[in-house]
N, C-alpha and C positions, 0 to 999 in steps of 0.2 A: 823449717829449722827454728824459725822465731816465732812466738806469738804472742804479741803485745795485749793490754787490755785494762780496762779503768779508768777510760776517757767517760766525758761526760758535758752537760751544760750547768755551769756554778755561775752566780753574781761574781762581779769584782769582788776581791778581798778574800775572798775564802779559799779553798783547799782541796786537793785531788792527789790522788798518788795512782800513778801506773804501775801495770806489772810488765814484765816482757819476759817469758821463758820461751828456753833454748831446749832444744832436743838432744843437747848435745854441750863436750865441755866444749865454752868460748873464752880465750882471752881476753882480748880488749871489747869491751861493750860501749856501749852510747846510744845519746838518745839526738833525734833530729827533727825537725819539724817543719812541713810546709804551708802556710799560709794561702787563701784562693789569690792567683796572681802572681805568685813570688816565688823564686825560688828555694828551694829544700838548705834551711841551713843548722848548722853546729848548733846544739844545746851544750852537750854535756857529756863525758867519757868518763870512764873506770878503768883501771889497769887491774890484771887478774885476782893480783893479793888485796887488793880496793887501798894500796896504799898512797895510791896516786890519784888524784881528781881533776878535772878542769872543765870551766864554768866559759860560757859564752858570756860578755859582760851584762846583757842584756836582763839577765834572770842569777847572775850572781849575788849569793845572799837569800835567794827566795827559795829557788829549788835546791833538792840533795838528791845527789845519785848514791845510790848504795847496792850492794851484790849479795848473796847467800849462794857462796858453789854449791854450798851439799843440797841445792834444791836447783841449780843452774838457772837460776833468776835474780834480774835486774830491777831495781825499785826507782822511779825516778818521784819525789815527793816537792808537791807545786803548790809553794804559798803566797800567802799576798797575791793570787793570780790576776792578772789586768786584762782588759780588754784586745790588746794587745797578743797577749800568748793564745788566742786564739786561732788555730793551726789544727794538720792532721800530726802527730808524734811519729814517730817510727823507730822503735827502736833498730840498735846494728851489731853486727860484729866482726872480728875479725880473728886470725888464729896468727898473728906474725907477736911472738914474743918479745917482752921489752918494748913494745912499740904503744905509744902516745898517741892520738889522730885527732884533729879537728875535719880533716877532708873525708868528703864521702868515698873519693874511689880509694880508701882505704879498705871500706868494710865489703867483706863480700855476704854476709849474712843477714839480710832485711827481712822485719816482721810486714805484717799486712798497713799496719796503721791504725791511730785509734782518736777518734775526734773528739778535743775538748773546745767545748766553748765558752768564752767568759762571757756574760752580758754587765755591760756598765750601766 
């Protein structure tokens, strides 16, 4: 249903953008991310028109999520990346209209994952 892709190993400070395409239309989309050791948490969501956005505090200001339906793909673009955002991504989705999510068992639509690393 999903397949994410654009991860990578960058130094601190620089810059990455993933993709995440859907096979299909999604509403709400997002992006999540796990860490070795931690658990899977909120990055970032789009609501379907992209007129709505929400940032995990953590990477507010750095990263932007953006969508293009007529190609049913999710962009999440990672700047200033820190050592820190290094994680596997995942993008999500889910088809419940009007609806906002920072929680996973929201989404029933997961990509494979796509590993970025920062080295500081």
């Amino acid at each position: 249903q999903l397949q994410a892709s654009g991860g990578g190993l960058v130094q601190a400070g620089e810059s990455l953008r993933l993709s995440c395409v859907a096979s299909g239309r999604t509403y709400g989309m997002a992006w999540f991310r796990q860490a070795p050791g931690k658990e899977r948490e909120f990055v970032t969501a789009i609501s379907w028109s992209a007129g709505n956005t929400v940032y995990a505090d953590s990477v507010k200001g750095r990263f932007a999520i953006s969508r293009d339906n007529a190609k049913n793909t999710v962009y999440l673009q990672m700047n200033s990346l820190r050592a820190e955002d290094t994680a596997i991504y995942y993008c999500a989705g889910h088809n419940a209209i009007r609806t906002m999510s920072t929680m996973t068992a929201t989404y029933v639509y997961w990509g494979q994952g796509t590993q970025v690393t920062v080295s500081s």
